[in-house]
N, C-alpha and C positions, 0 to 999 in steps of 0.2 A: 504494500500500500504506500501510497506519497504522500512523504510528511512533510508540513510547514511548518518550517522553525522558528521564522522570522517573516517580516513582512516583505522584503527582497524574493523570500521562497514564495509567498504570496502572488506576489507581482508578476513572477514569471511563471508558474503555473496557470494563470488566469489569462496573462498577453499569450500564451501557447493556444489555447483552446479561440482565439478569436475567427483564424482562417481555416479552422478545421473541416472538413468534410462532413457533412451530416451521414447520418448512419441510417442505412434502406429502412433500417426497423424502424426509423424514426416520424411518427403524422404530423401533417402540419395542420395539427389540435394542439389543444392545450393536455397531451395527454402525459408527458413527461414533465412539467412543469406540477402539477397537480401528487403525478406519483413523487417525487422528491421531494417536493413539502411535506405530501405523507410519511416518507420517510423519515423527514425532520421534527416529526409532530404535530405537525400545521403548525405552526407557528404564526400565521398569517389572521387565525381566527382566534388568536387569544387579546384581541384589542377592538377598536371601533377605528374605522377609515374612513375616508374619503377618496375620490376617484377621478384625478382630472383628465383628461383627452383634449386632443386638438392640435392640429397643424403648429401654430405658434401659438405664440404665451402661455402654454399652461406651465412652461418652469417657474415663470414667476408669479403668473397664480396660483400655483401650490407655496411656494417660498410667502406671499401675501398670507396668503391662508392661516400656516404655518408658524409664522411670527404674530396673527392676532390671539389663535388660539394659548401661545406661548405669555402672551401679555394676559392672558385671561385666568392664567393658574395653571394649564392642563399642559402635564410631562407630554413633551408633542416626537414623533418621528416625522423624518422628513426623507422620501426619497426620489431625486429627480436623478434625470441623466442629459447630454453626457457629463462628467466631469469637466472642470477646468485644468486643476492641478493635479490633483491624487481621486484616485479609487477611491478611497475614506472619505470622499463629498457625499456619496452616491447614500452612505446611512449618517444621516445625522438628526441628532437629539438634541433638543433646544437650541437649534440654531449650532449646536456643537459636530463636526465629522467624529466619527468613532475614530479612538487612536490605534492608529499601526501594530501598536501588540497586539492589542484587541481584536483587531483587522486578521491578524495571523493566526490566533489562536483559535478565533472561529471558523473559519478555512480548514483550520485543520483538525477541530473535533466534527466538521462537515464529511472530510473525505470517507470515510466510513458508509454513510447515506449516497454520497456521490457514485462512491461503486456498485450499490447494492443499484441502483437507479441506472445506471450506465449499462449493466447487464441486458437488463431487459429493454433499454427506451433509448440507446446511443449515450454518448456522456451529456451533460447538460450544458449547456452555452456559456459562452463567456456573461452574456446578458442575464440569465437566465440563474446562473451563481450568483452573481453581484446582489441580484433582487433580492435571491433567497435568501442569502447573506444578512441584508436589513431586514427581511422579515424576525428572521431570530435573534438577528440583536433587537430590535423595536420589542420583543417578546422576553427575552432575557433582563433587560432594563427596565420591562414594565412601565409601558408607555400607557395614557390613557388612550391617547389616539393619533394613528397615521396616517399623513397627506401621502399621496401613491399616486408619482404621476405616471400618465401610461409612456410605455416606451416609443411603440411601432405601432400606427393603427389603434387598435385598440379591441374588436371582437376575438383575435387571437393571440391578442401579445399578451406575456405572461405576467402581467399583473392584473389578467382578468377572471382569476381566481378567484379574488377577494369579494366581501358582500358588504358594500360600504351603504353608510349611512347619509350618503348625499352623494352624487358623481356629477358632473360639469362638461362643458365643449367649450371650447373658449374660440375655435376656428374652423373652417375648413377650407383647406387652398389644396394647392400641388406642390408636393411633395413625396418623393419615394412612390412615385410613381411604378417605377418596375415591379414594387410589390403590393400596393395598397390599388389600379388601377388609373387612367389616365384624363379619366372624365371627375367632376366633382361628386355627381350621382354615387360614382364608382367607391370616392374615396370616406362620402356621407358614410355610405352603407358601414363599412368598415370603423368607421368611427361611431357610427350609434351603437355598436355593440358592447360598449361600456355598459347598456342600459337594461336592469334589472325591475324584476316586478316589483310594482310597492317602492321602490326606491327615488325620489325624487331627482330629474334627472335636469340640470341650471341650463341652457342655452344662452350663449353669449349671442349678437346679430351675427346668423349667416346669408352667406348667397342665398338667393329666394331654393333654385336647385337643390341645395346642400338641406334647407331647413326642411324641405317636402320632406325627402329622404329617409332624415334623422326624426320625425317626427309621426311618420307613418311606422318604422321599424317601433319605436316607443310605446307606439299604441298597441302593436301587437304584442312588444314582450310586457306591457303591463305597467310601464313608468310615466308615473306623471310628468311632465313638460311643464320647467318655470321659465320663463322669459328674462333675461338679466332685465330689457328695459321696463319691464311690468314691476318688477320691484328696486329698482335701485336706479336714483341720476345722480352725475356726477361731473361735475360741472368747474372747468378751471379757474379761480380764483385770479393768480399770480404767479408766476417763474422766476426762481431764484436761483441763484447764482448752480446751483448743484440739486435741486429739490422743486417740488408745488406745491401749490398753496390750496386746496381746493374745498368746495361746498358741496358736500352729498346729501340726498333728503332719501329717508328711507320711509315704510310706513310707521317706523318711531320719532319720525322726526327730521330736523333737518339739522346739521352738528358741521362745524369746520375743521380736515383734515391735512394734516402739513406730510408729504411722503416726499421723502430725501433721495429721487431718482426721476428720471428727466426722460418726456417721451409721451407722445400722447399716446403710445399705444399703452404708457402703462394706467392711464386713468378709464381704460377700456377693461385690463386686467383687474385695476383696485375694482369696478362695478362689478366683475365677473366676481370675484373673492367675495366681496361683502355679499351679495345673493346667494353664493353656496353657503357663508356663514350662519343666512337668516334661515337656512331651509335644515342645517345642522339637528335639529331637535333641541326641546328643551334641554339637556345634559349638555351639550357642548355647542350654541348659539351664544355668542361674545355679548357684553355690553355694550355701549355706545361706548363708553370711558374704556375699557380693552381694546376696542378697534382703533379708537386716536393713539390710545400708546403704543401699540403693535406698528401701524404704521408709523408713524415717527420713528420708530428703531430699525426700518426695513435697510437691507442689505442685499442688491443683487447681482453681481460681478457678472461682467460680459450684458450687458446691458444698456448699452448707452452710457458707460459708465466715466466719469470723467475723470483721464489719469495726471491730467496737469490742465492749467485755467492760462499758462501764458508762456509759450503757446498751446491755444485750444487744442486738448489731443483728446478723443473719443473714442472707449472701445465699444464693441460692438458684435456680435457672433450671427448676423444675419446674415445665413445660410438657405434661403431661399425667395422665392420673390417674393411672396407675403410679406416676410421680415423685412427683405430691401425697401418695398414701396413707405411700412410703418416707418423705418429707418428714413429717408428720405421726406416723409414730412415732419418726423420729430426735428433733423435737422433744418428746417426749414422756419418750425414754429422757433428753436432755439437760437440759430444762429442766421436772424435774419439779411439777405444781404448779402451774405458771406461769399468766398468761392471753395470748396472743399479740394480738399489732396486725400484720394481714399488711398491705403495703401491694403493691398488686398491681395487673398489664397482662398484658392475654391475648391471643394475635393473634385475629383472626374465625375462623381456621381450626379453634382448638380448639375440643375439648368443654368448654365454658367453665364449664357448670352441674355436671357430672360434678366438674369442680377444686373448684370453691368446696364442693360440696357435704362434699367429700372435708378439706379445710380448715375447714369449720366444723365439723369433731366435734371442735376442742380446743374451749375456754373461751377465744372470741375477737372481736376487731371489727375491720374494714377499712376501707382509703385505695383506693378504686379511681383509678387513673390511666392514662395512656395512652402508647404510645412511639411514635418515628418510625425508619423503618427500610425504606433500599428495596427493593422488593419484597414488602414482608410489611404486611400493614394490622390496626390494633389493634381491638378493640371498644371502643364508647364507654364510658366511664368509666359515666355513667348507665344504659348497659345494663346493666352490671355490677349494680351501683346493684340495679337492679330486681329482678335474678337472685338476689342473696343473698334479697333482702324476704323475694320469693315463696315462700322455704323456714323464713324464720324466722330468717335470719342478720341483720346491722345494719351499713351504712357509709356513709361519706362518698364523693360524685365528687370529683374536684378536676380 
């Protein structure tokens, strides 16, 4: 059997398993995901969840979420993907990543289940670990309850195990295409399958297409459909220097919220959070006073997130056009006037010409470059290069 000693052993046990080959025995069910929790004890059902899905924003609508419930009293898990820095993002408890030992030692009282599950259902994914991973730590620390955002889709990605106590959509666009389908219809369907009987299921605005979709599959599996704008406005106040100022009216009222991140897409997100909040249940629906101090303490990296004020530097991880287009008018609301310098890496996977194109409607010029990163491969800087020419945009490879 393969022991983790350390969290180095960790690390490359887990980067092995990413370009694996899936194994004939293996469905593309959730039937392997299911068996290894089982073998873990479920771990997944000894808490209360939540379930966000969606094209974009739902990292930071589960991270919103996550940081009211945490201002509220309640030991919160948190698990988005992907990571920025470390694996240890992927389970974190009150805003905390699990530490590296910890990260190790679980891995390694894991591999045991990993084999018995591997036998019969192929080994379990890199993805597919990770998750499992925060479910038993969220379970071992004794969380009252965890945000769970979906990875892939959402009717077969494996955090669709769980039977959460409110589930959310924050979007539907294209993306992942090759797997989720190429039409919106397509990728609706795929995403309403978050949606459980009896379980109240938050709709952010989608494409008229997208909402048919996700709203006709709801009826049939039994989930009620809450509308973000039917319960929650949210309305910009003021912009400041790193933060907004803004005025939400809920049906408890109307209260002023200061949140320390920059982007109209995320006053889209705060609406989408505060409506899964209100739909939460009596046991974990926040205060008014918890939702202003949650947000005041929010923290989302790779978000529009400002890494210097002079000169203006922005980061940003919008990785598809939905995210470019938000991206492009947050910067527009923020830095009105301006002329931007993107400097920018795409993986091959994306719609690469659809971004740039979506990024050259400011008054702009590019650094095309390139990342490394296993599992996932960049386009070349010079393709890039070629892709703006061809439409009349202008940059450098490096």
């Amino acid at each position: 059997m393969i022991r983790i000693e350390n969290y180095a052993d960790a690390e490359r046990y887990l980067l092995g398993t990413i370009d694996e080959t899936v194994s004939r025995r293996t469905s593309y069910k959730l039937d392997r995901m299911t068996a290894f929790l089982h073998e873990l004890g479920d771990p997944h059902r000894r808490y209360a969840t939540i379930h966000i899905g969606g094209t974009s924003g739902k990292s930071s609508t589960s991270a919103m979420i996550a940081t009211v419930l945490q201002a509220a009293g309640r030991r919160t898990g948190l698990h988005t993907k992907p990571h920025l820095r470390s694996m240890t993002e992927r389970a974190r408890i009150d805003g905390r990543p699990i530490a590296p030992v910890r990260f190790a030692a679980l891995l390694d009282a894991m591999m045991p289940a990993i084999e018995r599950t591997t036998a019969h259902y192929g080994r379990p994914t890199y993805y597919e670990t990770l998750l499992a991973l925060a479910f038993v730590h969220f379970a071992h620390e004794h969380v009252d309850v965890a945000v769970i955002e979906v990875g892939l889709g959402g009717r077969l990605d494996g955090t669709n195990v769980i039977e959460p106590i409110v589930a959310a959509i924050t979007s539907v666009g294209y993306d992942h295409t090759d797997v989720l389908g190429d039409t919106l219809e397509a990728i609706a369907f795929e995403k309403a399958g978050i949606a459980k009987r009896d379980v109240p299921l938050v709709l952010a605005p989608l494409p008229e297409p997208a909402r048919v979709v996700v709203e006709r599959y709801a009826a049939q599996a039994g989930a009620p459909v809450v509308h973000v704008a039917d319960l929650v406005k949210v309305v910009l106040e003021s912009n400041e220097a790193a933060g907004q100022n803004l005025r939400v009216t809920t049906a408890r009222g109307t209260f002023a919220l200061t949140m320390p991140v920059l982007g109209a897409f995320q006053r889209a997100n705060a609406a989408t959070a505060i409506a899964v909040l209100e739909r939460a249940g009596e046991r974990f629906s926040p205060s008014i006073e918890a939702i202003v101090t949650g947000f005041a303490s929010l923290e989302i990296p790779g978000r529009m997130e400002v890494l210097s004020r002079n000169p203006s530097v922005v980061f940003d991880v919008a990785h598809n056009a939905e995210k470019a287009a938000s991206l492009v008018l947050s910067l527009r609301e923020r830095f009105t006037g301006r002329r931007i310098h993107y400097v920018v890496a795409i993986g091959e996977s994306k719609d690469a010409r659809r971004i740039l194109e979506i990024l050259s409607e400011m008054p702009s010029t590019f650094t095309f470059t390139s990342f490394a990163a296993q599992g996932r491969r960049a386009m070349t800087p010079s393709h890039l290069a070629a892709m703006a020419e061809s439409f009349g945009s202008w940059g450098r490879a490096i």
